[in-house]
Structures are given as C-alpha cells and as structure tokens.
NUVO-708584 format. One record per residue (C-alpha): residue number from 0; residue in one letter; x, y, z. Coordinates in Angstrom, 2 decimals, padded with zeros to 5 digits. Last residue first. Layout:
N
+-----+------+---------+---------+---------+
: seq : type :      xx :      yy :      zz :
+-----+------+---------+---------+---------+
: NUM :    A :       X :       Y :       Z :
...
+-----+------+---------+---------+---------+
This chain:
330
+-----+------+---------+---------+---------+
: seq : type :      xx :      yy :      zz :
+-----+------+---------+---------+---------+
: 329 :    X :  072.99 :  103.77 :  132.10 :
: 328 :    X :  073.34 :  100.42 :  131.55 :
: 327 :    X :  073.82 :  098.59 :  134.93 :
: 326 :    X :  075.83 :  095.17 :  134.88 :
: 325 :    X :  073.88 :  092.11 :  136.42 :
: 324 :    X :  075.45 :  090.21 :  138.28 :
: 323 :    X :  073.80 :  086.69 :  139.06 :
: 322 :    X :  071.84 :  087.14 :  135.79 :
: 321 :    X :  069.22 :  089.99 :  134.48 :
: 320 :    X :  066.36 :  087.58 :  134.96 :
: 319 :    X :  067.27 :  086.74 :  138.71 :
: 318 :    X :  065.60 :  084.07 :  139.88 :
: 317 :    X :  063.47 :  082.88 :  136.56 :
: 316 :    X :  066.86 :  083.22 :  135.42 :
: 315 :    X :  068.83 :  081.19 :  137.55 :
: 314 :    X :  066.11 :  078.55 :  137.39 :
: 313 :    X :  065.84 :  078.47 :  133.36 :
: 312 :    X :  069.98 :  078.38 :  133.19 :
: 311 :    X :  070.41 :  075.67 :  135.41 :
: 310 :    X :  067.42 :  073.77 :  133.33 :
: 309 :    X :  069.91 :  074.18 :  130.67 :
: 308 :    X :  072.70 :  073.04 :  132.47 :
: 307 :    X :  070.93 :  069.63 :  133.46 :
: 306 :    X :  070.15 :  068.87 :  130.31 :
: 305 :    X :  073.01 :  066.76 :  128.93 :
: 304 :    X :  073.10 :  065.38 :  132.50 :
: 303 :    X :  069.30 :  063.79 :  132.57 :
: 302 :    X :  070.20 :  060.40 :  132.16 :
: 301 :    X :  073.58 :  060.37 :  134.14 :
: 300 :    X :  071.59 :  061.04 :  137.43 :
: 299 :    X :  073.93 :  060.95 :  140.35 :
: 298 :    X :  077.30 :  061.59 :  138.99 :
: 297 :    X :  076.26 :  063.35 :  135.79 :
: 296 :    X :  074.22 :  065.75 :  138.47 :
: 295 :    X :  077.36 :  066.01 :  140.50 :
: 294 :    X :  079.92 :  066.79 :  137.70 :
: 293 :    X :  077.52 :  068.77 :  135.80 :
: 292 :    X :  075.62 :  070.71 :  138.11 :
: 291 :    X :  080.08 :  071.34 :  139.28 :
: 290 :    X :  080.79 :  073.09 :  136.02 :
: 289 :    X :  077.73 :  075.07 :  135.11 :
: 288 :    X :  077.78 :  076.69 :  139.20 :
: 287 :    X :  081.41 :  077.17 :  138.29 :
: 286 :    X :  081.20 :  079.03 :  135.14 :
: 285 :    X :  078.29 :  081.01 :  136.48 :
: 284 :    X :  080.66 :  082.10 :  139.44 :
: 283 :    X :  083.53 :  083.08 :  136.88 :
: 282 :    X :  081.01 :  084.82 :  134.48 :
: 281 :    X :  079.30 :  086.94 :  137.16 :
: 280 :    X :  082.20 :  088.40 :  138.38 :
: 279 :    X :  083.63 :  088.44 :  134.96 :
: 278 :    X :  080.12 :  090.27 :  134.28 :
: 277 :    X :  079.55 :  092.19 :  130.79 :
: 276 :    X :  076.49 :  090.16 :  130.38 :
: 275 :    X :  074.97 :  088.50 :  134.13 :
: 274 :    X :  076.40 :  085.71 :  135.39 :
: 273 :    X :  073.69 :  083.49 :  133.82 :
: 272 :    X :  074.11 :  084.58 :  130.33 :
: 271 :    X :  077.32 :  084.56 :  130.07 :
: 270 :    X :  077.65 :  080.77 :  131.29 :
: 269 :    X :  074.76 :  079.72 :  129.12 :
: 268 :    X :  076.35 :  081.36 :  126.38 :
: 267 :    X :  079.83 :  079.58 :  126.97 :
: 266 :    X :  078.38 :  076.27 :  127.73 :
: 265 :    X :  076.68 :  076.63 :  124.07 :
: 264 :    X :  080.16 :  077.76 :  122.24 :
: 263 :    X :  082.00 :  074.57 :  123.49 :
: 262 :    X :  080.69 :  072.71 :  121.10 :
: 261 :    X :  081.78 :  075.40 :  118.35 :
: 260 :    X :  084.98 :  075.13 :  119.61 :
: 259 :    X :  085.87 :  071.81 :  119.41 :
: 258 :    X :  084.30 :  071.55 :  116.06 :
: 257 :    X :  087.74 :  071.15 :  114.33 :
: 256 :    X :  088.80 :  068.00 :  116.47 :
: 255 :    X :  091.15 :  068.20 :  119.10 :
: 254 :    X :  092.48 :  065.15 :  121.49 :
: 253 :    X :  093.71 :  064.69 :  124.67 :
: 252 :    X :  090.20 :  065.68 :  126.41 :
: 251 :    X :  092.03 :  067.70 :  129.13 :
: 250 :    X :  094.78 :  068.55 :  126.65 :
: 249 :    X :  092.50 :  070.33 :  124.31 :
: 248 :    X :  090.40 :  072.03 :  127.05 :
: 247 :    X :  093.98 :  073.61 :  128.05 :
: 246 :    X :  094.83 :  074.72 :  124.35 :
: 245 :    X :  091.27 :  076.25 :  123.85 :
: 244 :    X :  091.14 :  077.97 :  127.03 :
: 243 :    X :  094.28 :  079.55 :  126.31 :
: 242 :    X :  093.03 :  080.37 :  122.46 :
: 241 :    X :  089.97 :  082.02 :  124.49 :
: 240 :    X :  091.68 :  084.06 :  126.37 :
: 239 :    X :  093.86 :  085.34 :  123.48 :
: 238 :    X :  090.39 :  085.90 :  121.51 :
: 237 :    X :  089.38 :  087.84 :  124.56 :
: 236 :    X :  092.70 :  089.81 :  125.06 :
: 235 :    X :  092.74 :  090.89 :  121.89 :
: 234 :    X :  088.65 :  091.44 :  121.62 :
: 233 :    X :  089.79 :  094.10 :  124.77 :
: 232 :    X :  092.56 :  095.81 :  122.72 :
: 231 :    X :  090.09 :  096.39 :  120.23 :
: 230 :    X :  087.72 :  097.85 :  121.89 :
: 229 :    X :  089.89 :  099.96 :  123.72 :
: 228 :    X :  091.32 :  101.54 :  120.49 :
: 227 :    X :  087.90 :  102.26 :  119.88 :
: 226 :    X :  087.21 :  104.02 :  123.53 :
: 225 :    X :  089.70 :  106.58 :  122.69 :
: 224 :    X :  089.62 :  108.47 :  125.80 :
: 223 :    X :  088.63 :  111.88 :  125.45 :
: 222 :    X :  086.37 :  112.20 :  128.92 :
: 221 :    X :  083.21 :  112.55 :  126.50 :
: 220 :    X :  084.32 :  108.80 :  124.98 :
: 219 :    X :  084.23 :  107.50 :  128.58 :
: 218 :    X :  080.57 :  109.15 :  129.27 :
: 217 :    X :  079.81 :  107.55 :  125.85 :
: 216 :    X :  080.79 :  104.15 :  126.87 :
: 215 :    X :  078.67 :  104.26 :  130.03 :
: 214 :    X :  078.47 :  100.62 :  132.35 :
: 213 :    X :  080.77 :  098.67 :  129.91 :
: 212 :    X :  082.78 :  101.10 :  129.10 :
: 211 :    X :  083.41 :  102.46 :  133.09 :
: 210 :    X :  084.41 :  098.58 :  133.32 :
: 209 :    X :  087.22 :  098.78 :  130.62 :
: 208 :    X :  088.12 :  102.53 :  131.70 :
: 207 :    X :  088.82 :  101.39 :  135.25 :
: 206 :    X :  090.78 :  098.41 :  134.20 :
: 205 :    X :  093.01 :  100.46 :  131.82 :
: 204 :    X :  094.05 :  102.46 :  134.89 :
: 203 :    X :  094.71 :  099.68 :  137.07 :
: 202 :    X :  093.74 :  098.15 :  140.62 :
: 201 :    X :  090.27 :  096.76 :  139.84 :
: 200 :    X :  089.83 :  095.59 :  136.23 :
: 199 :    X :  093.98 :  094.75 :  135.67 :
: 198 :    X :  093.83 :  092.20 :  139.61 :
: 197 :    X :  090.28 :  090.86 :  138.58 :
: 196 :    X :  091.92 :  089.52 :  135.47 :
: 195 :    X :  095.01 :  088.74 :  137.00 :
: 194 :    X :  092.83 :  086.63 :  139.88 :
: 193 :    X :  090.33 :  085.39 :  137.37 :
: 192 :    X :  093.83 :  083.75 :  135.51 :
: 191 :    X :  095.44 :  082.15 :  138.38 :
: 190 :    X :  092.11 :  080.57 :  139.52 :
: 189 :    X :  092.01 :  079.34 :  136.38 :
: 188 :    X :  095.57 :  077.97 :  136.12 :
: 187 :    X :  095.00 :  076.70 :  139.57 :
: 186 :    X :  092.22 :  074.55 :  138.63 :
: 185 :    X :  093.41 :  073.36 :  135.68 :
: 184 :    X :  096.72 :  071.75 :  137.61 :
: 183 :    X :  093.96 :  070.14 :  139.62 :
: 182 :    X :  092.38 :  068.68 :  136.47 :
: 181 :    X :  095.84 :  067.89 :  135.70 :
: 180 :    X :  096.85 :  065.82 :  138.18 :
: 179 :    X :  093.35 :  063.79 :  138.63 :
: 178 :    X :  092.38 :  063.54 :  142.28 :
: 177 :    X :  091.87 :  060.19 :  143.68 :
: 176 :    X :  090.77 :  060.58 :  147.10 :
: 175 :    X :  090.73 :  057.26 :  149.54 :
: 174 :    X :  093.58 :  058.36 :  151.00 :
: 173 :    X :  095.20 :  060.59 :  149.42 :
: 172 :    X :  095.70 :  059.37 :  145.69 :
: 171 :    X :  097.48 :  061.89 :  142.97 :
: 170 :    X :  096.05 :  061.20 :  139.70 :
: 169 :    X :  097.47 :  059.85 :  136.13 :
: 168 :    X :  099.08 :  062.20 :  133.36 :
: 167 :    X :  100.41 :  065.51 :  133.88 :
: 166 :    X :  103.90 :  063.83 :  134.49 :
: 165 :    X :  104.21 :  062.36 :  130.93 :
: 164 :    X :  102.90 :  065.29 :  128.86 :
: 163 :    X :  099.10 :  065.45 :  128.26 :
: 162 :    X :  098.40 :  063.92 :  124.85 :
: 161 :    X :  097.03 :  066.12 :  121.99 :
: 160 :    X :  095.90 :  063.65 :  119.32 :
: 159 :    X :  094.37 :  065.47 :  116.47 :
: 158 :    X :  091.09 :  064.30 :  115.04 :
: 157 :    X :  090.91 :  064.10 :  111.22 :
: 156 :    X :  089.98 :  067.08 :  108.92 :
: 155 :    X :  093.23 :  067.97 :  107.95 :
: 154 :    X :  095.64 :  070.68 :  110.10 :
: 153 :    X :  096.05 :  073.59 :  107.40 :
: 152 :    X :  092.92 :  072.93 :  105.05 :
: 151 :    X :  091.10 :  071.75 :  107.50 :
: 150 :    X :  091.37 :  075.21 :  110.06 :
: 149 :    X :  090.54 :  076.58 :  106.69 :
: 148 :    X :  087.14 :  074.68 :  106.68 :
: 147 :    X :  086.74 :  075.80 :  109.81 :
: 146 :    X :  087.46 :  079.77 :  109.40 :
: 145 :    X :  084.56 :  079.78 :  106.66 :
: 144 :    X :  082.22 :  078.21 :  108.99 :
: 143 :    X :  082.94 :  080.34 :  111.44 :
: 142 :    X :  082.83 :  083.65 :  109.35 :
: 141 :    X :  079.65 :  082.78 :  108.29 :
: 140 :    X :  078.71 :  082.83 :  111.89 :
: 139 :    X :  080.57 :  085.99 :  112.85 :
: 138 :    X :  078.39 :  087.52 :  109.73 :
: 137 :    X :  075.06 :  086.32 :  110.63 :
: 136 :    X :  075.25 :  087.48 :  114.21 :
: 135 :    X :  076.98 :  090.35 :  113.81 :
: 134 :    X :  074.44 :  091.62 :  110.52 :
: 133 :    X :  071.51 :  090.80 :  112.89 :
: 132 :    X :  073.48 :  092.53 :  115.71 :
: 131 :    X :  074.01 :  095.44 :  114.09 :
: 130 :    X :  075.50 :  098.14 :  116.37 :
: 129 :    X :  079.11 :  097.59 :  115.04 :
: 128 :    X :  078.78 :  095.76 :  111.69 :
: 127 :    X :  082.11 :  097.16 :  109.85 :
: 126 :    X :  084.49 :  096.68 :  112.47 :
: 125 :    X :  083.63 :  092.75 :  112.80 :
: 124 :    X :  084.68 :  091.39 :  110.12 :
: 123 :    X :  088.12 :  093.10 :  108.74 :
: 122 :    X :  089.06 :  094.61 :  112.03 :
: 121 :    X :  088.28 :  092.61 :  114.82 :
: 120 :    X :  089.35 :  089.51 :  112.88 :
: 119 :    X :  092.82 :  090.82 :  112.28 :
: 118 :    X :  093.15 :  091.71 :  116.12 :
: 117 :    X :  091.28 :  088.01 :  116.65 :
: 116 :    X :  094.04 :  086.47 :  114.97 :
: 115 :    X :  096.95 :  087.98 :  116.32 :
: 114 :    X :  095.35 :  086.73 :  119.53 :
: 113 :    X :  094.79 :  083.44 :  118.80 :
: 112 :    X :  098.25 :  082.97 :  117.38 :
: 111 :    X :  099.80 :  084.59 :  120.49 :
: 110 :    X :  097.37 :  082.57 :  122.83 :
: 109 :    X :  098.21 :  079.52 :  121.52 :
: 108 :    X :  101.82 :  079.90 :  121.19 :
: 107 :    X :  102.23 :  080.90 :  124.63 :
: 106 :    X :  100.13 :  077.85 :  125.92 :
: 105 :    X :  102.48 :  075.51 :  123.92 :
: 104 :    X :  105.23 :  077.38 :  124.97 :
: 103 :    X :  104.24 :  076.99 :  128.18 :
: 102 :    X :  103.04 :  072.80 :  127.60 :
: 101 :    X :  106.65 :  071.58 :  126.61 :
: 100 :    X :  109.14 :  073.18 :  128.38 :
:  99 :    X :  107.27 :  072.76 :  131.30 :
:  98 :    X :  107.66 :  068.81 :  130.52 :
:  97 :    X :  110.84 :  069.42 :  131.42 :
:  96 :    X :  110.18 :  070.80 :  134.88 :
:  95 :    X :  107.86 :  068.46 :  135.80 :
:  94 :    X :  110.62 :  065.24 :  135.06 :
:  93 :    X :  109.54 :  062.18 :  133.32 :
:  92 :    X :  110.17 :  063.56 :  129.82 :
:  91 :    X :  107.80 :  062.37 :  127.13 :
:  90 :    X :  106.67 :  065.95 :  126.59 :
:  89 :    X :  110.25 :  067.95 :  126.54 :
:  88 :    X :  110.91 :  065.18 :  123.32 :
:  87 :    X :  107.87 :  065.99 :  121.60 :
:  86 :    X :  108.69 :  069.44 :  121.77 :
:  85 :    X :  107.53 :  070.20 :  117.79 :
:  84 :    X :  104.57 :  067.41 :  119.04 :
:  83 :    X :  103.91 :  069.92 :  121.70 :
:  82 :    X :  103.62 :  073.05 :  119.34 :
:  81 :    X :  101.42 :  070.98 :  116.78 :
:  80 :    X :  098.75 :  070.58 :  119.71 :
:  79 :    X :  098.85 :  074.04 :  121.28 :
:  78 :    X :  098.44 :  075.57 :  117.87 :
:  77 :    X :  095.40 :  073.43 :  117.37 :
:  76 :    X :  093.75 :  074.08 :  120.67 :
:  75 :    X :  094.07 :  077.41 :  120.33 :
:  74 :    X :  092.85 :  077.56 :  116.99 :
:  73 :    X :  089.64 :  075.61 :  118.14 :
:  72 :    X :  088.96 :  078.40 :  120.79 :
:  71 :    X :  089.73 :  081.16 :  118.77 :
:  70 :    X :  087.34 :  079.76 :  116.07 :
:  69 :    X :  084.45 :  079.31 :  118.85 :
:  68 :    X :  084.43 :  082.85 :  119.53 :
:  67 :    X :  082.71 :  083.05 :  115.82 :
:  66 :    X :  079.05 :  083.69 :  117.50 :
:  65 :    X :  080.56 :  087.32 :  118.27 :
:  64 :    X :  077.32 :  089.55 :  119.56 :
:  63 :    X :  079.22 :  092.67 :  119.52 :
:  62 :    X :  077.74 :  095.43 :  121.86 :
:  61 :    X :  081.73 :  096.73 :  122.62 :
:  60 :    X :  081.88 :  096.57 :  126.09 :
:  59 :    X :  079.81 :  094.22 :  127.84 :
:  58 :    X :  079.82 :  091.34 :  124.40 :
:  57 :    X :  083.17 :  091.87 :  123.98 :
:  56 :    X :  083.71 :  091.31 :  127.89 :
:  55 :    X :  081.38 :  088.99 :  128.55 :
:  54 :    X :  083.63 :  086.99 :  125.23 :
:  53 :    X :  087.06 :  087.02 :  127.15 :
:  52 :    X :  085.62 :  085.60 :  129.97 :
:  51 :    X :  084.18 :  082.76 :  128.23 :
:  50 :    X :  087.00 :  080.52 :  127.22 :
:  49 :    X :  088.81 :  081.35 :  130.89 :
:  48 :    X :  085.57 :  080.53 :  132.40 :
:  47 :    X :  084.76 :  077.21 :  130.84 :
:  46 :    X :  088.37 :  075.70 :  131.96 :
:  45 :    X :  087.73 :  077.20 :  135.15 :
:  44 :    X :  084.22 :  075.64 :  135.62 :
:  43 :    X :  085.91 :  072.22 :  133.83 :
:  42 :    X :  088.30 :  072.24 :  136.80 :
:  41 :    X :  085.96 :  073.01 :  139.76 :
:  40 :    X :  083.59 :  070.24 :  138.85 :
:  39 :    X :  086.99 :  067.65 :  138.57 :
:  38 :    X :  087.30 :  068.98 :  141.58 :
:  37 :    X :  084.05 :  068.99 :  143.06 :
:  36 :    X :  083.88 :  065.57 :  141.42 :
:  35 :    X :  086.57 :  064.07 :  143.30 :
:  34 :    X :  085.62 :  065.58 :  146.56 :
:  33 :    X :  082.30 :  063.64 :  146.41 :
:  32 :    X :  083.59 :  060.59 :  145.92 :
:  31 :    X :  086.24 :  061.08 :  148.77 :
:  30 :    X :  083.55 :  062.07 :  150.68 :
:  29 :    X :  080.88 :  058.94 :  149.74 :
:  28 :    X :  077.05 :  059.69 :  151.01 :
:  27 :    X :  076.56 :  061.35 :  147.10 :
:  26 :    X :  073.55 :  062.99 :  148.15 :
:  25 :    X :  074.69 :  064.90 :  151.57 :
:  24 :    X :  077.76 :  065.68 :  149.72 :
:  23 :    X :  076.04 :  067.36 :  146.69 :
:  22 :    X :  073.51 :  069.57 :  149.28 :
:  21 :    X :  077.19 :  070.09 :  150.37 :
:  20 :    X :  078.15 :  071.26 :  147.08 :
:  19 :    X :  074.86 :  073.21 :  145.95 :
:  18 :    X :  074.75 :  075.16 :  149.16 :
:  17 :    X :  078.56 :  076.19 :  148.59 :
:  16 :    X :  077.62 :  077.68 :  145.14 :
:  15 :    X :  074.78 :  079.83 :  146.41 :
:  14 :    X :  076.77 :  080.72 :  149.17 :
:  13 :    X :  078.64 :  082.31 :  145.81 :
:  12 :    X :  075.68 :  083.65 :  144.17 :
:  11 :    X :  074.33 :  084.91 :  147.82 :
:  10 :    X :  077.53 :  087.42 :  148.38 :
:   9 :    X :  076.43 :  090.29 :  146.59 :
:   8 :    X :  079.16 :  092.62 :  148.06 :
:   7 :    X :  078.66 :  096.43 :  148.18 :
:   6 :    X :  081.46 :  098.56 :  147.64 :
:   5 :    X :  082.16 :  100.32 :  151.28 :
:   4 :    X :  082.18 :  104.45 :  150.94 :
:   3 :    X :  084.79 :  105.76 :  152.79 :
:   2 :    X :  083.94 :  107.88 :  155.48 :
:   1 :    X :  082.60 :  111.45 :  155.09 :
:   0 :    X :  085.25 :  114.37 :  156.34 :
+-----+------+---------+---------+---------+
C-alpha cells in the first residue's frame, strides 16, 4: 500500500509577509505604533481580498476579463448605505447587539442585490463574449459606465454618508495600543470569509470541480459536468463577494460615492496579479502584502505611498512572473 501523498506547501509568500512586518518593527522603533498599523494593514488586506476574491475566480475559471467588478462593489456599498438609514434607529443604539440589527441586514442586502445583479449581468453581457477578451474588456467597461450613471439616477450623484453604527465607532486602548473597533471587526470578517472560502474549495464537491476548472475545464466538461452552470454560479458568488466588500469598505470610509468601485478596481488587479490568476491562495496573501506596504510605507514615507503598491507589484513579479501561486494550465 503507497502512503499518502503530502500536498506541497509554498510557505515563502507567507514568511514573506512576516519578514516585511518585523523588518516594519525594526523601522518604526514604536510597538504599539507598529501594531496599530499591522492592523489597520491587516484590515484593508481583508477588506481588498473579499472584493477581489470573487474576481481570481472569474478570471481562473471562466477566461472573463470583467473590468465592470467595480459596479458590484459600488452597489454594495449603496445598498448597505440606504439599508442602515431604513434601521436608523438599530444604528444609533448603544448596545452591540442592536446595532447587529443594523449592519447584517445591511451586509445581507448587499450581497443579495449584488448578486442578483451579477446573475443578470453574467447573462446579458458577458455570455455572449466568452473567449474574447478585446470584446470583454471593452464591453464590461462600457457596461461600467453605463451602470454608473444609473447608480445616479437611483441614489444622486452626491456622496452618501454611511456612518458606522454607534458601538463600531472609536478604538479599544491597551496600553499604549489604540486599535480601531472596526478595523479589527474587518479583520475577522475577512478572516471569516477566506476560511469558508477555503473550507467549499477543499472539503466539498462543488469545490473540487471549481479548482479542477480552473486547472482543466475541458477535462471537467469530458466528466459530464455542466461546467456553464458552474460559471455562473461562480460570477454569483463573485459579484456577491464583491457587494460584501463593497458594503464593509463603505463603512470603513463612512461615506460612498459612485466611483468607489472603480478606485478600488486598481488594488484589485494588482492584488490578482501578484497572487497568481485563479489563486485565492494567492489572492488572500497578495491582499495582505498590498495592505500592510501601505500602512507601513504611508507610515514611514508618506511621499512615495501612492506608489508603493506598484513597485510591490514590479518586485513580486520580477520574482516570480507567474505570481506567488501560480495556477497550472494544462
């Protein structure tokens, strides 16, 4: 009998990650400093991830280059916002609990609407340009525009307040650490989410046909699944994802605009991009290495921040050109 055959484990992207946060600490001098940012790093890396997940996925499985995953994002965010002013009351409550009733069903809402929207999406736009990525490309984009000036039409084109409810507000102070409430709240959510996500792609049925699509869609079609019905179960889940994301990045500015996804849509690339296309792996570990160079390089050189995840990018790469985890196409 031959013993069971041990996955291999890359683990230099995530010592990687701990290299870069006590090379952080040795630079910053101040702990408490320093642990503020890694949370606050560890927060927006989450934050980025759950927005991008959804779209390494599309983009792994189904070939579609969608440059309109910003709409999800910004209808997310929307939904979220008029579903907490509808539970205004819930919001302005000093206890947890009632503010609960608040931000899930603002969360819910978001990814319903989101998701609803992508399935509609999925099959009037982007159905008819599989395998043309020109036509994707220019098509998703048009249909961003489009889906913006729509998004004014409903909500106006003025920036939407979307306050965090009354106990998500401040920081809690140990010591000398000041740790905001709800970037730590973030944190768990995200952690929450890679952990379901990594929980349906490795222990489940569906999972093992999602990632056997990525690597070989045509050895999946020869086994007669329906690797269509897949697809669009899987731009679901990413346009859900990303109307999540979009609700949560709402409240941690506390305000929405219409281009809030579309701004977003850069970190998302470079994110995808360096973890490798098709990755979550890869996704969630880019998503942190992009979310804590920012913290600590905004921290310690504030002039060259806006750049500092590009030139991320350009080292990763010249490192490993396929990403941190690559996926094999066979």
């Amino acid at each position: 009998m031959k013993p069971a055959v041990v996955p291999h484990v890359d683990w230099i992207p995530p010592v990687l990650l701990l290299a870069i946060a006590l090379a952080a600490l040795a630079m910053i001098g101040s702990p408490s400093t320093w642990v503020t940012l890694t949370v606050a790093g560890l927060a927006m890396g989450l934050l980025i991830f759950i927005m991008s997940s959804g779209l390494t996925l599309v983009f792994g499985l189904m070939d579609v280059m969608n440059f309109a995953h910003g709409l999800f994002i910004a209808v997310g965010a929307y939904v979220a916002a008029s579903t907490i002013k509808l539970f205004s009351a819930a919001a302005g409550s000093e206890s947890f609990l009632t503010n609960l009733g608040a931000v899930v069903p603002a969360m819910l809402a978001a990814i319903l609407v989101a998701g609803v929207l992508g399935f509609f999406f999925e099959r009037i736009i982007i159905k008819p340009v599989y395998g043309q990525h020109l036509k994707q490309i220019l098509i998703t984009t048009g249909g961003m525009i489009v889906a913006e000036q729509l998004i004014h039409v409903f909500w106006g084109p003025d920036l939407l307040p979307l306050p965090r409810p009354a106990t998500l507000r401040g920081s809690f102070i140990v010591g000398e650490v000041a740790i905001e409430k709800f970037r730590l709240i973030a944190v768990v959510i995200g952690m929450a989410v890679f952990a379901a996500m990594m929980l349906v792609l490795n222990r489940t049925k569906i999972g093992l046909l999602i990632r056997a699509g990525v690597e070989n869609k045509e050895m999946v079609e020869a086994m007669g699944y329906r690797i269509r019905r897949l697809f669009i179960g899987v731009f679901v889940a990413g346009s859900a994802l990303a109307g999540l994301g979009g609700a949560l990045w709402g409240m941690y500015q506390e305000s929405v605009t219409v281009h809030i996804g579309a701004s977003m849509m850069v970190l998302i690339f470079i994110v995808i991009i360096i973890g490798g296309l098709g990755s979550i792996g890869g996704c969630f570990v880019g998503a942190l290495l992009v979310g804590l160079v920012a913290n600590y390089v905004g921290y310690l050189s504030p002039k060259i921040a806006l750049g500092s995840n590009i030139l991320l990018m350009v080292m990763v790469l010249l490192w490993r050109p396929q990403g941190l985890y690559p996926v094999s196409k066979q």
